[in-house]
C-alpha positions in Angstrom: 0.0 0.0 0.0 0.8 3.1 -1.2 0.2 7.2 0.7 -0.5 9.0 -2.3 -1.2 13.1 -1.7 -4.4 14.5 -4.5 -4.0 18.1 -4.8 -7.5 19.0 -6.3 -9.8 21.8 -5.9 -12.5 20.1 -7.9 -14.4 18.1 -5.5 -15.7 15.6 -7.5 -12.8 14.6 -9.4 -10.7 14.9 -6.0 -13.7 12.0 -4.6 -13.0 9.8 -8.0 -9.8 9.5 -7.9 -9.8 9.0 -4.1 -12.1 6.4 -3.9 -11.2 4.2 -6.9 -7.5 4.5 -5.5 -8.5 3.6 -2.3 -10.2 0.6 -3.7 -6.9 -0.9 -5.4 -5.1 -0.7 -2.3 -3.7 2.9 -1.7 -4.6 5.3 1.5 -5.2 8.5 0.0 -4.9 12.0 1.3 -6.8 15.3 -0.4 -5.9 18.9 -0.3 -7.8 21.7 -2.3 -5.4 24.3 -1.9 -1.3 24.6 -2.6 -1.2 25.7 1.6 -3.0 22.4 2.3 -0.9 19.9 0.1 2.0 21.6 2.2 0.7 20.5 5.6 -0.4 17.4 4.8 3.4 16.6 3.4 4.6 17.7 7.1 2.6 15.5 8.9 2.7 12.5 7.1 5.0 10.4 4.6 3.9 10.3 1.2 4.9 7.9 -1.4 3.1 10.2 -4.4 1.5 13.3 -5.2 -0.8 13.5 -7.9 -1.0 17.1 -8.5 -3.2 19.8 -10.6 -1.7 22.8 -11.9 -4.6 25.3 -11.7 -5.1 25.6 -7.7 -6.8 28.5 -5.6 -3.8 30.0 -4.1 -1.0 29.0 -6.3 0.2 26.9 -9.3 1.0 23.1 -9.2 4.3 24.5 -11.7 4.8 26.3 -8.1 4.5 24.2 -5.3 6.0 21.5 -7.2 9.3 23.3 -6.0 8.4 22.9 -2.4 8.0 18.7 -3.2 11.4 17.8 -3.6 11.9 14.2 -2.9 8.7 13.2 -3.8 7.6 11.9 -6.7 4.8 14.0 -8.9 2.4 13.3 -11.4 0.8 16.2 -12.6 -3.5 15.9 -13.4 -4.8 18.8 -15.2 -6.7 20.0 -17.8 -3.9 22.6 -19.3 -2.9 20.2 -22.4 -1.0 23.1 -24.5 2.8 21.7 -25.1 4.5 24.1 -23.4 3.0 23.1 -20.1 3.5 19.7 -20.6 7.4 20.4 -21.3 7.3 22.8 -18.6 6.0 19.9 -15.7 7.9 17.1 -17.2 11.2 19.5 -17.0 10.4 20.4 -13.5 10.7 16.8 -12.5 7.5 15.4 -12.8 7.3 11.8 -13.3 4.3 11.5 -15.8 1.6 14.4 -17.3 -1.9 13.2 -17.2 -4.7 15.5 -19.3 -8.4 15.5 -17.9 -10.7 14.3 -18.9 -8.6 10.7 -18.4 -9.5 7.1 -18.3 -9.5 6.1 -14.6 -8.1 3.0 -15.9 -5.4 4.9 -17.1 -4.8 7.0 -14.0 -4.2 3.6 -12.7 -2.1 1.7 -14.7 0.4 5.1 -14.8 0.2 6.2 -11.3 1.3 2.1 -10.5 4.1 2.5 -13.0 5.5 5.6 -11.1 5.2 3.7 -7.4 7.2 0.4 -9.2 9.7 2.9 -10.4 10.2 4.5 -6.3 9.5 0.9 -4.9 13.1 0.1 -3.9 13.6 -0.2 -0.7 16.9 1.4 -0.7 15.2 4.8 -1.9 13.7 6.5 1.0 11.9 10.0 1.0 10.8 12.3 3.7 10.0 15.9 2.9 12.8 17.0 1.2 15.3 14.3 1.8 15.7 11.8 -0.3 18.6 8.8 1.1 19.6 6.9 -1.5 20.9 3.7 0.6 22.9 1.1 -2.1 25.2 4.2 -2.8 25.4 6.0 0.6 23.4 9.7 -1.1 21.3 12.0 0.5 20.1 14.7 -1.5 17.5 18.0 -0.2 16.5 20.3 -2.3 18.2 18.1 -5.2 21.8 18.7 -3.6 23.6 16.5 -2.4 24.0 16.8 1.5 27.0 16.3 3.4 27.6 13.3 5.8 30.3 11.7 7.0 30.4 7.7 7.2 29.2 7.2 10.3 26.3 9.8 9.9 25.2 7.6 6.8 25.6 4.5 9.3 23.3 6.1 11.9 20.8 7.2 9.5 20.1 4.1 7.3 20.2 2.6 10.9 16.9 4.7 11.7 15.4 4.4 8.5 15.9 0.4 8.5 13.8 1.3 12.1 11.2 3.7 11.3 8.6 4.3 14.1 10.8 1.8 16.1 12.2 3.5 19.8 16.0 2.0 19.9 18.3 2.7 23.0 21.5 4.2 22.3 23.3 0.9 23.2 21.2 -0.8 20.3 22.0 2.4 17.9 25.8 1.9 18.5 25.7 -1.9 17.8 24.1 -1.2 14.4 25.6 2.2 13.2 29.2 1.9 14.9 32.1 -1.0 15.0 31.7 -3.7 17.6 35.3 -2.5 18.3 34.3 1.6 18.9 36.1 2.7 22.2 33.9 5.5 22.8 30.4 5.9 25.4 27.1 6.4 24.4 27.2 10.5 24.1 28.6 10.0 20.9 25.7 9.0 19.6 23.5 12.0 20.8 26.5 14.3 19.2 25.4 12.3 15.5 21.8 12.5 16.2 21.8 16.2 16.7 24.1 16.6 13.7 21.5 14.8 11.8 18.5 17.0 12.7 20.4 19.9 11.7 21.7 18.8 8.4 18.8 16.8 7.2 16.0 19.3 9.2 14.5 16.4 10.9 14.0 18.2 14.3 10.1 17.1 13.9 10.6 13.4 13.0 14.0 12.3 15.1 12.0 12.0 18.3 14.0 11.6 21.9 12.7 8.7 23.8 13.2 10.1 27.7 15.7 7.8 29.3 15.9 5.6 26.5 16.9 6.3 22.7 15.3 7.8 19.8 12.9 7.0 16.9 12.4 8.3 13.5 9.1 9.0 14.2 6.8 9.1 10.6 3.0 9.5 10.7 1.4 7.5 7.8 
């Protein structure tokens, strides 16, 4: 199962595509405004956004620039060329003109999430880790971090949503042979939050650890 994110101001079309979604086995979030599809994307991990371009308080074209990370499929009724080259060189993943074929949504919002299925791609607001070659990326730049950064945070993403003690954390992100205590690893975690901006999702367990904390 799949979050996907519909930013649509056109109720009934939002309600199709959420409930024929829903029925093949994706949980599906809705926002009707540019401000809305922002919050939701705070507050929860999403896998896809399926996005129109005409919205009430801003253009799909310009909050795609605030999705980085995640993938997008733009759904709108603006068909001239230009836009499509526009959304399609701005990143998106695929350029869907209404009216469509529901069938069609389907099949090509499937082929996106098989293309993002790996498990060593994970993506949380603006960070994207790519795991098999030790890359992190915000913004589409490549962040910073040195080995044992990488360590701790594939550690925590391999853990999502799991509370692990700081004993537990060193076993998995550092040598069996590391001489040092457990401070060091609340001296990495607060370089993480800093660099990656996870304040909000790298949660401190009192008196215990920490957990990478995602609402779904």
């Amino acid at each position: 199962m799949a979050s996907l994110l519909i930013v649509e101001d056109d109720r009934a079309i939002c309600e199709l595509m959420v409930r024929t979604l829903t029925v093949n086995g994706h949980k599906c979030l809705a926002a009707d405004t540019g401000g809305g599809a922002v919050s939701v994307i705070q507050n929860h991990l999403i896998d896809l956004v399926l996005l129109d371009i005409n919205l009430p308080d801003t253009s799909g074209f310009r909050l795609m620039e605030q999705l980085e990370g995640i993938p997008v499929i733009y759904v709108t009724a603006r068909n001239e060329i230009r836009d499509r080259i526009r959304g399609l060189d701005g990143g998106a993943e695929d350029y869907i003109v209404k009216p469509f074929h529901i069938q069609e949504l389907i099949s090509r919002v499937n082929v996106v999430l098989r293309r993002y299925s790996r498990e060593d791609i994970f993506c949380l607001g603006k960070v994207r880790a790519e795991l098999a070659n030790h890359k992190v990326y915000m913004d589409q730049k490549e962040i910073a971090l040195t080995k044992q950064e990488f360590e701790l945070l594939k550690t925590l993403i391999c853990n999502k949503n799991i509370t692990l003690t700081r004993e537990q954390l060193l076993n998995a992100a550092w040598s069996w042979d590391f001489e040092g205590d457990e401070r060091t690893v609340d001296v990495h975690i607060q370089r993480l939050r800093k660099k990656l901006h996870w304040e909000r999702y790298i949660k401190t367990i009192y008196k215990t650890g920490y957990r990478l904390e995602i609402v779904r």
